[in-house]
C-alpha positions as CSV (number, residue, x, y, z in Angstrom):
1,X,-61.9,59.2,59.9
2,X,-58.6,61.3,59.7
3,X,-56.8,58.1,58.7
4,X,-59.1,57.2,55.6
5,X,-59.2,60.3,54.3
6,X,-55.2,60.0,54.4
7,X,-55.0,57.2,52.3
8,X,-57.4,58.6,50.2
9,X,-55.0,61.7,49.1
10,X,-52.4,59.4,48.9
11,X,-53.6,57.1,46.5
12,X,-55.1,60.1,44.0
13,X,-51.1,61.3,44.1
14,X,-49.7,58.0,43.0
15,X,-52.4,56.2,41.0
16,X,-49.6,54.5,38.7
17,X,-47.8,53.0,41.4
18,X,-50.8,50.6,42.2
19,X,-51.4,49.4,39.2
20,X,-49.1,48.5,36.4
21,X,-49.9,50.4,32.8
22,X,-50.8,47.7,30.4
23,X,-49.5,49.6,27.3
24,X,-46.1,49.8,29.1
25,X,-46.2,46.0,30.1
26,X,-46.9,45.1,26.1
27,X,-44.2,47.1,24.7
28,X,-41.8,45.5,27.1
29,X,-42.3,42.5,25.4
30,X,-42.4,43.8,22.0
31,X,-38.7,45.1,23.1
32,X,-37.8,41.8,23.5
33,X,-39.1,39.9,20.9
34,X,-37.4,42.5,18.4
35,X,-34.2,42.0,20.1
36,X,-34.6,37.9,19.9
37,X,-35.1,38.5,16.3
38,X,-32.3,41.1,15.4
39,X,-30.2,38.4,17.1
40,X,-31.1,35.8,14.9
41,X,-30.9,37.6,11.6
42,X,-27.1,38.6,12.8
43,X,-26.2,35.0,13.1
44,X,-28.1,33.9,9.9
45,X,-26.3,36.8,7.7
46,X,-22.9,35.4,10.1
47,X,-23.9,32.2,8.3
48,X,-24.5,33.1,5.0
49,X,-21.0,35.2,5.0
50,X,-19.4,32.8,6.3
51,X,-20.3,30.2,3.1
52,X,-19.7,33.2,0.6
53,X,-16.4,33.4,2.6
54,X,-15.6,29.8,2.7
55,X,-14.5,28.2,-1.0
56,X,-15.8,25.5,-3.2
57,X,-13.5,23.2,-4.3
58,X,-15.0,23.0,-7.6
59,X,-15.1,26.9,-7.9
60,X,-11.7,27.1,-6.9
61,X,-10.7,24.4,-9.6
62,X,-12.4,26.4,-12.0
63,X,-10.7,29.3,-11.3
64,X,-6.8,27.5,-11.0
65,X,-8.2,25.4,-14.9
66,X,-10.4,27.7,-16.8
67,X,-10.4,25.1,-19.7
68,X,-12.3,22.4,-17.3
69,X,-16.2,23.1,-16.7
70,X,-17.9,21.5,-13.2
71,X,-17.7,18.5,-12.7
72,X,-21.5,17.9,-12.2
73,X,-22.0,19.6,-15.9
74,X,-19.4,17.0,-17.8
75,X,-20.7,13.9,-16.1
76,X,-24.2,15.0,-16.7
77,X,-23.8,14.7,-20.6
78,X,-24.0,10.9,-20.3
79,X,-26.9,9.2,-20.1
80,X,-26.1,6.9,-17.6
81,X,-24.0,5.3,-15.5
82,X,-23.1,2.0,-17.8
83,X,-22.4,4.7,-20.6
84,X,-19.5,5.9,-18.9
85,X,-18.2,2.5,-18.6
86,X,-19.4,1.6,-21.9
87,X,-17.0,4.7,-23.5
88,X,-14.3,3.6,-21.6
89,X,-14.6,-0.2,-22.8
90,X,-14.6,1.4,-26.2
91,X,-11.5,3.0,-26.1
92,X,-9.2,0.1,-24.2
93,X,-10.2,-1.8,-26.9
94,X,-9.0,0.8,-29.5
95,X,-5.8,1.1,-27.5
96,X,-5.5,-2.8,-27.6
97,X,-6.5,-3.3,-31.7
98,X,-3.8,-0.7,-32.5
99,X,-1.2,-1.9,-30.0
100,X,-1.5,-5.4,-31.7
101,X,-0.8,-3.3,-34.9
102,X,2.1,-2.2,-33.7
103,X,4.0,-5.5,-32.5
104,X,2.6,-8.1,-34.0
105,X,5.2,-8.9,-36.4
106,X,7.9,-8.8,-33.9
107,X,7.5,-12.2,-32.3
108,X,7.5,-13.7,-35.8
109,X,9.8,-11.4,-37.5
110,X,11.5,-14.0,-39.3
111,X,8.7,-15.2,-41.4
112,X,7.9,-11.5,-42.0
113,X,11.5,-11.3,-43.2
114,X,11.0,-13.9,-45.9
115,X,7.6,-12.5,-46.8
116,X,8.2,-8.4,-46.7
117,X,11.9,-8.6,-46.9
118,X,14.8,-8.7,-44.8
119,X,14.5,-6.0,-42.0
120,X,11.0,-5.7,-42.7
121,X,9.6,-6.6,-39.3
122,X,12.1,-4.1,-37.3
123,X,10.4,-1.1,-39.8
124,X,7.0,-2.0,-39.3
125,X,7.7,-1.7,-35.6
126,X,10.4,1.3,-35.8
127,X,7.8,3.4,-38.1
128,X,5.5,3.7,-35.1
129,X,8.3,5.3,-33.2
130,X,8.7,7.6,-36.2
131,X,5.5,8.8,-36.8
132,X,4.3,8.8,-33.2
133,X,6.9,11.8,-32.4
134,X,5.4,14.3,-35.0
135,X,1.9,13.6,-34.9
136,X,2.3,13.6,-31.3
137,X,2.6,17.2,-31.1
138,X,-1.0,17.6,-33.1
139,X,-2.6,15.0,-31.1
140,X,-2.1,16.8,-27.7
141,X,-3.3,20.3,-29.7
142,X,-6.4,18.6,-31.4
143,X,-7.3,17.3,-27.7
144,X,-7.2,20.0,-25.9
145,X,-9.1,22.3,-27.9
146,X,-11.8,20.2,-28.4
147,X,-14.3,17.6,-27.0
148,X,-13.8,13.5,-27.1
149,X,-15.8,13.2,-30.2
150,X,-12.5,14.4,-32.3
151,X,-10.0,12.6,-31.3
152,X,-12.0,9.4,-30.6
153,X,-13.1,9.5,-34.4
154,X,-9.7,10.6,-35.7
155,X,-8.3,7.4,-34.1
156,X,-11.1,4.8,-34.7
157,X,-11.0,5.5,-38.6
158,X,-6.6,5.9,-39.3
159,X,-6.5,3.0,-37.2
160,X,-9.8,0.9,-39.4
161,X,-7.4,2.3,-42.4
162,X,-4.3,1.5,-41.6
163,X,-5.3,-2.1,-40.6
164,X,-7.0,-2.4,-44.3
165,X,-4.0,-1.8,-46.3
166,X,-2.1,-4.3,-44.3
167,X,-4.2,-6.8,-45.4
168,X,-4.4,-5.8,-49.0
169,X,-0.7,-5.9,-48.7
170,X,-0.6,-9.9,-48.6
171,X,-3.3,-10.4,-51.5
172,X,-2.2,-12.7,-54.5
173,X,-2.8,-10.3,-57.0
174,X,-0.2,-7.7,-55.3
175,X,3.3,-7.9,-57.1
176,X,5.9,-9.5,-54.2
177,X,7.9,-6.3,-54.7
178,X,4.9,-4.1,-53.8
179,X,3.7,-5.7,-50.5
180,X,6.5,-3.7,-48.4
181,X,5.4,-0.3,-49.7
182,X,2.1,-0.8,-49.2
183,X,2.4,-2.8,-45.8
184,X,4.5,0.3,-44.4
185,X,1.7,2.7,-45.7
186,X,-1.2,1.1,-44.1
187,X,1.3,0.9,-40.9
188,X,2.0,4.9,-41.2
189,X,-1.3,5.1,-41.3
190,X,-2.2,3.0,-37.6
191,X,0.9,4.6,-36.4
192,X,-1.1,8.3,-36.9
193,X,-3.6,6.7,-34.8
194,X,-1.6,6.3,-31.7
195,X,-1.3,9.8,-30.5
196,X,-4.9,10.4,-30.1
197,X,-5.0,7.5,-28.1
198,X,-2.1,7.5,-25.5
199,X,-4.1,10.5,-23.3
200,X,-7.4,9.6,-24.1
201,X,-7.6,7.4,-20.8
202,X,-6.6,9.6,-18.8
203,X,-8.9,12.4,-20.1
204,X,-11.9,10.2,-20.7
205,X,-11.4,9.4,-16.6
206,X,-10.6,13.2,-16.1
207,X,-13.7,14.7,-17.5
208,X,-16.7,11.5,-17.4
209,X,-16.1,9.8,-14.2
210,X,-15.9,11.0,-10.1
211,X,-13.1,11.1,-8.3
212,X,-14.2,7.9,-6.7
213,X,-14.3,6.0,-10.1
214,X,-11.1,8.0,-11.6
215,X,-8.1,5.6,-10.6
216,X,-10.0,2.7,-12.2
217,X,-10.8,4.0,-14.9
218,X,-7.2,5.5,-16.3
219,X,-5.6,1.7,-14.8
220,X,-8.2,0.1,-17.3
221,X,-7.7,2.0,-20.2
222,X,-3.9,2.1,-19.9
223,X,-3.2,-1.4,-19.5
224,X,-4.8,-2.4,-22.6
225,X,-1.8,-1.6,-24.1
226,X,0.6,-4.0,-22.2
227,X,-2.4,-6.5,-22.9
228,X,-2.3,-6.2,-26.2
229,X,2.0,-6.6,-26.8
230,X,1.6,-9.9,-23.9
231,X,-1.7,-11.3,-26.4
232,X,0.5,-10.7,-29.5
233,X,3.2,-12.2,-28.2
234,X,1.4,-15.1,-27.0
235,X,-1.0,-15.8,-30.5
236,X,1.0,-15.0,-33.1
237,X,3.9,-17.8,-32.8
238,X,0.6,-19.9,-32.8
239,X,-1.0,-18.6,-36.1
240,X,2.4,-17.9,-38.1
241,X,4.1,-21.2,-38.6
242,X,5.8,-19.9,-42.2
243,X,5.7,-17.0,-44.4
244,X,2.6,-18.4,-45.7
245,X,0.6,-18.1,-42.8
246,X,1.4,-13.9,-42.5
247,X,-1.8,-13.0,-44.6
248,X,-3.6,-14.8,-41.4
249,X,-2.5,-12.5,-39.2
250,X,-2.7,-9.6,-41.4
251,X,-6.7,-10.5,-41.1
252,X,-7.2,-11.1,-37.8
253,X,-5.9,-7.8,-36.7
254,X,-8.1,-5.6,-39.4
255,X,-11.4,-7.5,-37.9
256,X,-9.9,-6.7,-34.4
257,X,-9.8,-2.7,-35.4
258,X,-13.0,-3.2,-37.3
259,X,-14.5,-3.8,-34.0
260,X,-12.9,-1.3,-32.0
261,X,-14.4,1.2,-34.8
262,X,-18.2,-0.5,-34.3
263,X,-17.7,0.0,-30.7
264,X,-16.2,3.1,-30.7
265,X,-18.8,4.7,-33.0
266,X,-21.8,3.3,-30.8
267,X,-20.2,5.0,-27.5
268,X,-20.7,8.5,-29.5
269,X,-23.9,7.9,-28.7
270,X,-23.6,8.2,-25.0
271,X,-22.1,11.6,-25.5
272,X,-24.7,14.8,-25.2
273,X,-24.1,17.6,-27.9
274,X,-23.1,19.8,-24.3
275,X,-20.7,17.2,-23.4
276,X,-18.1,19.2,-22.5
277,X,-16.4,23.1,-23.1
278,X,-14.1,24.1,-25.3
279,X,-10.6,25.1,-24.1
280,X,-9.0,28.2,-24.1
281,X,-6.4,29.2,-27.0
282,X,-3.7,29.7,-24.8
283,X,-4.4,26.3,-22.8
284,X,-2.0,24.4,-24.9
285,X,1.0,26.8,-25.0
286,X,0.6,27.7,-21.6
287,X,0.7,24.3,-20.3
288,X,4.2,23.6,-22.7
289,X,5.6,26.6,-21.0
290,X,4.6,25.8,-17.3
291,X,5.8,22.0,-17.9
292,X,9.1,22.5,-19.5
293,X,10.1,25.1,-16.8
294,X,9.5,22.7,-14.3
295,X,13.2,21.0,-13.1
296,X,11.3,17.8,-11.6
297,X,9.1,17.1,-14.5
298,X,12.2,17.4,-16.7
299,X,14.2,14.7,-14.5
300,X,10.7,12.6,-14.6
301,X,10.7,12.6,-18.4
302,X,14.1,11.7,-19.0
303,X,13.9,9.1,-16.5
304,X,10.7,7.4,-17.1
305,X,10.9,8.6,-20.9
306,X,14.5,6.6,-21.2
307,X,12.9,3.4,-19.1
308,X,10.0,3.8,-22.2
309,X,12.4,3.6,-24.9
310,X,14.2,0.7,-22.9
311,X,11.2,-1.6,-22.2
312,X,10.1,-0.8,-26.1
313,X,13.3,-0.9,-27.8
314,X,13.6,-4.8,-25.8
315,X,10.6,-6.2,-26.7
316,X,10.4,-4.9,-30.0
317,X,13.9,-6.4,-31.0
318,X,13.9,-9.6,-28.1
319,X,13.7,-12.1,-30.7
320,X,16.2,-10.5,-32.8
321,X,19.0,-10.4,-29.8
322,X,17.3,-13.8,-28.4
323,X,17.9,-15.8,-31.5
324,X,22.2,-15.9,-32.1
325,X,21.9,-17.9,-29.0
326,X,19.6,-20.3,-29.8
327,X,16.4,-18.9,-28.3
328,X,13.7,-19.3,-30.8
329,X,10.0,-17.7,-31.4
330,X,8.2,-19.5,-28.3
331,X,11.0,-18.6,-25.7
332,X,10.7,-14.8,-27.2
333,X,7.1,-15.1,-26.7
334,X,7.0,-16.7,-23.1
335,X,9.5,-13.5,-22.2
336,X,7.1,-10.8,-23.8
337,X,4.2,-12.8,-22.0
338,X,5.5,-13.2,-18.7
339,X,7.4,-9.3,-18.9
340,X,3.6,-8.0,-19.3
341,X,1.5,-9.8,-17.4
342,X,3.8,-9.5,-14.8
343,X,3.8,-5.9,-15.1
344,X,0.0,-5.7,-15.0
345,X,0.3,-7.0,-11.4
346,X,2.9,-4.9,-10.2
347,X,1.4,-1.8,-11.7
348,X,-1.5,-2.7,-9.7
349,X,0.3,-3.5,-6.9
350,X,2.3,-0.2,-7.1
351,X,-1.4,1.7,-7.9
352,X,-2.9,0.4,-4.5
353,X,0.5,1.5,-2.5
354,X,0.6,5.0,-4.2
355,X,-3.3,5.8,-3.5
356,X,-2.4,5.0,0.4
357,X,0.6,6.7,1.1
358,X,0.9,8.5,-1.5
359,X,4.7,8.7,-1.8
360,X,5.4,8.8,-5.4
361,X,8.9,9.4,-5.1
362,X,9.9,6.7,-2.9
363,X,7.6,3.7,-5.3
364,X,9.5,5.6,-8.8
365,X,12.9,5.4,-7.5
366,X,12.6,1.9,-6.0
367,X,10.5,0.8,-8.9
368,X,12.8,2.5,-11.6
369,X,16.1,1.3,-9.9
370,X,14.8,-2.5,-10.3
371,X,14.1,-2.4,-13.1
372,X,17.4,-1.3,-14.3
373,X,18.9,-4.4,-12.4
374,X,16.6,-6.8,-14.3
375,X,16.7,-5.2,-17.7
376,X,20.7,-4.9,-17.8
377,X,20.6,-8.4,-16.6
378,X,18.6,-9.6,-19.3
379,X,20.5,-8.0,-21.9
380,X,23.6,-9.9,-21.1
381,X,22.1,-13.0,-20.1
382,X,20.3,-13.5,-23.7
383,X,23.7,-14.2,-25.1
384,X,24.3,-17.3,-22.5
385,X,22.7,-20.3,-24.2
386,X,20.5,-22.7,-22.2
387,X,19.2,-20.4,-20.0
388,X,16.0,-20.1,-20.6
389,X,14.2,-20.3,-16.9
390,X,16.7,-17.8,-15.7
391,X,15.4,-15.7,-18.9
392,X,11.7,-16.4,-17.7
393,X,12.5,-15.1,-14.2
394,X,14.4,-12.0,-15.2
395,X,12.0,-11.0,-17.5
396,X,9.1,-11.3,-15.3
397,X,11.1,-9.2,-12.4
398,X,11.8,-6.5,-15.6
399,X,8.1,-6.1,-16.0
400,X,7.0,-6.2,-12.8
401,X,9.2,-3.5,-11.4
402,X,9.2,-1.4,-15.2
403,X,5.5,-1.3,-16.2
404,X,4.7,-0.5,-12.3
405,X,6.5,2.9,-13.3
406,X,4.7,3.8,-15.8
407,X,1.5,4.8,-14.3
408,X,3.2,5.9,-11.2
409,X,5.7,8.2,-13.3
410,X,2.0,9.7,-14.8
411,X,1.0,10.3,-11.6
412,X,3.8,11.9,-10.7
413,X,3.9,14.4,-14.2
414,X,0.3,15.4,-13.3
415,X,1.6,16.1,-9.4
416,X,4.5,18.5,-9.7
417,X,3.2,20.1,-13.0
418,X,-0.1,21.0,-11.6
419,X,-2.6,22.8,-12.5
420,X,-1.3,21.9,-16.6
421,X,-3.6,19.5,-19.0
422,X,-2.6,16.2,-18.0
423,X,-2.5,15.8,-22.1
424,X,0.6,17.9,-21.8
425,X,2.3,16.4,-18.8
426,X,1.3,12.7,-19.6
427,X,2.1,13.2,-23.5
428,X,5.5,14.8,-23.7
429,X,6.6,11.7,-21.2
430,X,4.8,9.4,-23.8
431,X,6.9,11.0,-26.8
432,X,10.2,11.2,-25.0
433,X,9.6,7.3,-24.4
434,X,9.2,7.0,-28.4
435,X,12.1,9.0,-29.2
436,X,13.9,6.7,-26.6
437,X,12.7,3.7,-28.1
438,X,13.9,4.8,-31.9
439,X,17.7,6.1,-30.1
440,X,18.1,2.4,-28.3
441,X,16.8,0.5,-31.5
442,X,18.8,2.2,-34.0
443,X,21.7,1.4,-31.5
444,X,20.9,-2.2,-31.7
445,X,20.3,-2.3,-35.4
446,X,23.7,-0.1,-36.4
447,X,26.4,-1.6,-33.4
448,X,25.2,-5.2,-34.5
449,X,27.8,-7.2,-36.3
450,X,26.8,-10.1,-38.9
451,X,28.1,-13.8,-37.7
452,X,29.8,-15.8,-40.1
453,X,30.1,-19.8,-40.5
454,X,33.6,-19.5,-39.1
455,X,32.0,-18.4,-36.2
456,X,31.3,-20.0,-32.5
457,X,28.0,-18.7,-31.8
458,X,26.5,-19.5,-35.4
459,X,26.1,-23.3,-34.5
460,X,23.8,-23.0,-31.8
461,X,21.7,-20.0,-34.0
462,X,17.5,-20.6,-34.2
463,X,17.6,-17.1,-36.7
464,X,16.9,-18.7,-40.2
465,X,13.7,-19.7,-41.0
466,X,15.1,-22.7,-43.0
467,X,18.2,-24.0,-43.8
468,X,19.1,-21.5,-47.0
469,X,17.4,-18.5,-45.6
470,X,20.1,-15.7,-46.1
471,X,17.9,-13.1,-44.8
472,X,17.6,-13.9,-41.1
473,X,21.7,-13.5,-40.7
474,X,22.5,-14.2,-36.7
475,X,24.1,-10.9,-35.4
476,X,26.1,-9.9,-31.9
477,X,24.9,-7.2,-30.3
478,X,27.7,-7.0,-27.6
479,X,28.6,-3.5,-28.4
480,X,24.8,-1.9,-28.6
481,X,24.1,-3.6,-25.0
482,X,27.6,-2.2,-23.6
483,X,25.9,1.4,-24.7
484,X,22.4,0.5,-23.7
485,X,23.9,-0.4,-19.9
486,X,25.1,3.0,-20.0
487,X,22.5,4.7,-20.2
488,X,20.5,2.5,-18.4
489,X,22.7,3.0,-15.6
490,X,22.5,6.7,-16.3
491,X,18.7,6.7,-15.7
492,X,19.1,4.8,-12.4
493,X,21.0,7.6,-11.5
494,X,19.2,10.8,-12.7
495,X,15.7,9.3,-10.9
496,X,17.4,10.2,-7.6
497,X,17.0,13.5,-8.0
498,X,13.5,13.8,-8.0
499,X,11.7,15.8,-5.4
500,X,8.6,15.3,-3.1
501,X,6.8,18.2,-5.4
502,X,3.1,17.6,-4.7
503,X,1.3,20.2,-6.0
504,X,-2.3,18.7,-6.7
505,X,-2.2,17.0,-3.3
506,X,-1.3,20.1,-1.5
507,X,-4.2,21.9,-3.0
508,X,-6.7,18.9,-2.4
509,X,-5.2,19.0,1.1
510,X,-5.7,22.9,1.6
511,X,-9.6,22.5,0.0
512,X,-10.1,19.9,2.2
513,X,-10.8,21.7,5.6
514,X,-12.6,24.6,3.6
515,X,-15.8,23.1,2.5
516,X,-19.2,24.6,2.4
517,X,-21.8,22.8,3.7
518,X,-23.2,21.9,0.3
519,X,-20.9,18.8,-1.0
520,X,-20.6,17.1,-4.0
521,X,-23.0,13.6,-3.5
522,X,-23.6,10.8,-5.8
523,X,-27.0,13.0,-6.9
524,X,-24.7,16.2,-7.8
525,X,-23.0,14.2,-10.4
526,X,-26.6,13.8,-12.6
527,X,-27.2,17.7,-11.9
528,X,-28.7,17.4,-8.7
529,X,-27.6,19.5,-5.1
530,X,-28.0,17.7,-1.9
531,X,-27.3,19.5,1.6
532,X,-25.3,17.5,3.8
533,X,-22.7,17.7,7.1
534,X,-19.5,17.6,5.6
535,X,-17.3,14.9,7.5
536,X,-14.0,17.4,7.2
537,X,-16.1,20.0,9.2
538,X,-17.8,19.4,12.4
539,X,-18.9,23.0,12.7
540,X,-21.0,22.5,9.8
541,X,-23.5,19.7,12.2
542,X,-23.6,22.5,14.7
543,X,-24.9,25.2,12.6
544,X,-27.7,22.8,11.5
């Protein structure tokens, strides 16, 4: 009885003790459920720091060119896909139409001799270089303050022009004294055209197409303009047999630029109102400034600018300095052919070696250094009669190793002078090439000397277009290649001195490993965002 009335007291003393309080038990949980969650919102704000932290590529673009807008607005203004391509098409075949302008009286300059008057054909061809130098300077301002539409139209209707009056220029009813006047007019005129269309591959790939599509894109409009001095050189011995046959010519190139302008006005079309931003004032002066204080791009445009005026200075005069030695129109031709469409390979070639390793400087100074080998070597070896299959070779090896340059030596420009407009890098090289090209011709033209009958050489002569033409004089150009050489060999030289300045790679490079989890997809080009892992960042498959 004692004992139960024990353990009675006990238990009224310590009534919590047998039985848990639920209230307690509940906010025990509740303790941990709001620590759980205070967890979880620390590692989703982590999360969401971290991608504020973390860069875009395309912001930081943005930020390094204020003129350029994302990349997802500027390839959004097209319609479509085949519009892109469709623009594209449209201006390599501008580029060809007014490149056939340019050098399609040089294969058959003798007959335009006779027709035009003597030296005719070296001033239709010369006044490009002229004009291009000047007007070179306002194409690259006009394009980078404003969209494609201006300089696309610009070009389409000087070039429509230009070809126009060349054709008048051959009509019966002109006076014979006339038709050189008004043939170099309508040739001023094409020759306007030309510097809003040497960057306009380049920017057309730049701001319409994705980085995957970008290579491509530049190769195919830039090599229309090797295709259309290697189809000139190939047709026009074909279609101009005489002096009579010039007005043929004159016509078939003014229907080819009619149709680049038919093409070239549909593919406004494709373009949106919103197509793309306006620069910045400064864009264009500030670019000049950053370019010209750069010591590598300077080497680069002497070098590749001097290998320019060398591979346009040869084909321009090549029948001219073929001819004294008995070399007429068709083995001029086959040279120009096989000097381009050789080059179109090895610039391909070159293209797929640069994109892999990426070691510009290495594939410019082997490729410029060949080329110098080859070119000298055809200089001097056009005054050795009977050689025309060593001529064939030579010339082929000159354009395979000298047009390779070219888009290499772009690549290059737009490398060490980044972030400049690739209008400014790409076009000063393109002008320096021109001035080049008049330097080396006037050379050729001034340090010639007449032959006379008395003379060895004048026997074996395929100059004259007949017997009593007094026009077409044979010449020796032994002193202008003795110069040429030098600075041929002087080039060779300089290109050595390029360095491994890669500044767009290095900032790809740095970008690379700092990507959000939100990438640019095949959908974010037509304005669309897609979440996915980036491949560069494992991390970002573990926060998912």
């Amino acid at each position: 009885m004692e004992r139960s009335m024990a353990l009675a007291e006990r238990k009224n003393q310590n009534p919590n003790k047998s039985k848990p309080d639920p209230k307690e038990k509940k906010s025990s949980k509740k303790g941990k459920k709001s620590k759980n969650t205070e967890e979880q919102e620390d590692k989703t704000k982590t999360e969401e720091t971290q991608e504020e932290i973390v860069p875009d590529p395309l912001k930081e673009d943005a930020k390094i060119l204020p003129d350029l807008v994302s990349r997802s607005s500027i390839i959004s203004a097209f319609e479509s896909d085949g519009s892109r391509w469709f623009l594209l098409v449209s201006v390599a075949l501008l580029n060809f139409s007014n490149t056939c302008s340019w050098i399609a009286y040089a294969p058959v300059g003798n007959y335009v001799n006779a027709l035009y008057g003597e030296e005719s054909a070296a001033w239709f061809s010369m006044i490009y270089m002229f004009v291009s130098v000047p007007f070179g300077f306002i194409g690259m301002y006009i394009g980078s303050k404003n969209t494609l539409n201006v300089p696309l139209i610009a070009a389409c209707v000087l070039n429509a022009i230009g070809a126009l009056i060349r054709a008048l220029s051959t009509q019966p009813q002109v006076d014979p004294q006339n038709r050189f006047p008004i043939c170099l007019l309508g040739q001023s005129i094409a020759a306007m055209a030309y510097p809003f269309i040497m960057f306009l591959p380049s920017k057309i790939s730049a701001t319409c197409f994705p980085p995957s599509q970008r290579t491509i894109a530049t190769t195919i409009g830039v090599m229309a303009n090797p295709l259309g001095v290697m189809v000139v050189n190939l047709v026009a011995p074909l279609i101009v047999q005489s002096s009579d046959d010039v007005w043929i010519l004159n016509v078939i190139l003014f229907i080819i630029c009619f149709v680049a302008l038919f093409f070239a006005g549909c593919s406004l079309g494709c373009l949106k109102p919103d197509e793309t931003k306006q620069r910045k004032s400064n864009d264009y002066a500030t670019s000049c400034g950053s370019v010209f204080g750069n010591l590598n791009y300077d080497i680069l445009m002497f070098a590749l600018g001097g290998g320019i005026g060398m591979f346009n200075s040869l084909y321009t005069m090549m029948l001219q300095m073929l001819c004294p030695s008995g070399y007429g129109n068709q083995v001029a031709g086959i040279c120009a052919v096989l000097m381009i469409g050789c080059g179109m390979i090895g610039a391909t070639v070159a293209s797929i070696y640069v994109d892999k390793h990426k070691n510009y400087r290495t594939a410019m100074i082997v490729l410029m250094n060949f080329a110098v080998i080859f070119g000298v070597g055809f200089l001097w070896m056009s005054k050795v009669p009977n050689m025309s299959l060593i001529l064939f070779f030579i010339s082929g090896a000159f354009g395979f190793c000298g047009l390779a340059a070219y888009p290499v030596g772009l690549e290059l420009a737009i490398e060490c002078t980044y972030p400049a407009a690739p209008e400014v890098s790409s076009g000063f090289i393109v002008l320096v090439g021109q001035l080049f090209s008049v330097l080396i011709v006037a050379i050729i033209k001034i340090g010639a000397k007449s032959l006379s009958f008395v003379d060895s050489d004048f026997g074996v002569e395929a100059c004259r277009a007949h017997a009593e033409d007094a026009i077409n004089v044979p010449k020796n150009y032994d002193n202008p290649i003795i110069i040429i050489t030098f600075i041929a060999v002087l080039i060779a030289i300089v290109v050595w001195f390029l360095r491994e300045d890669y500044r767009r790679l290095r900032r790809e490079m740095t970008n690379a490993p700092n990507r959000t989890r939100t990438t640019v997809s095949t959908t974010t080009i037509v304005g669309a965002t897609t979440q996915e892992s980036d491949p560069l960042n494992p991390s970002t498959s573990e926060q998912r």
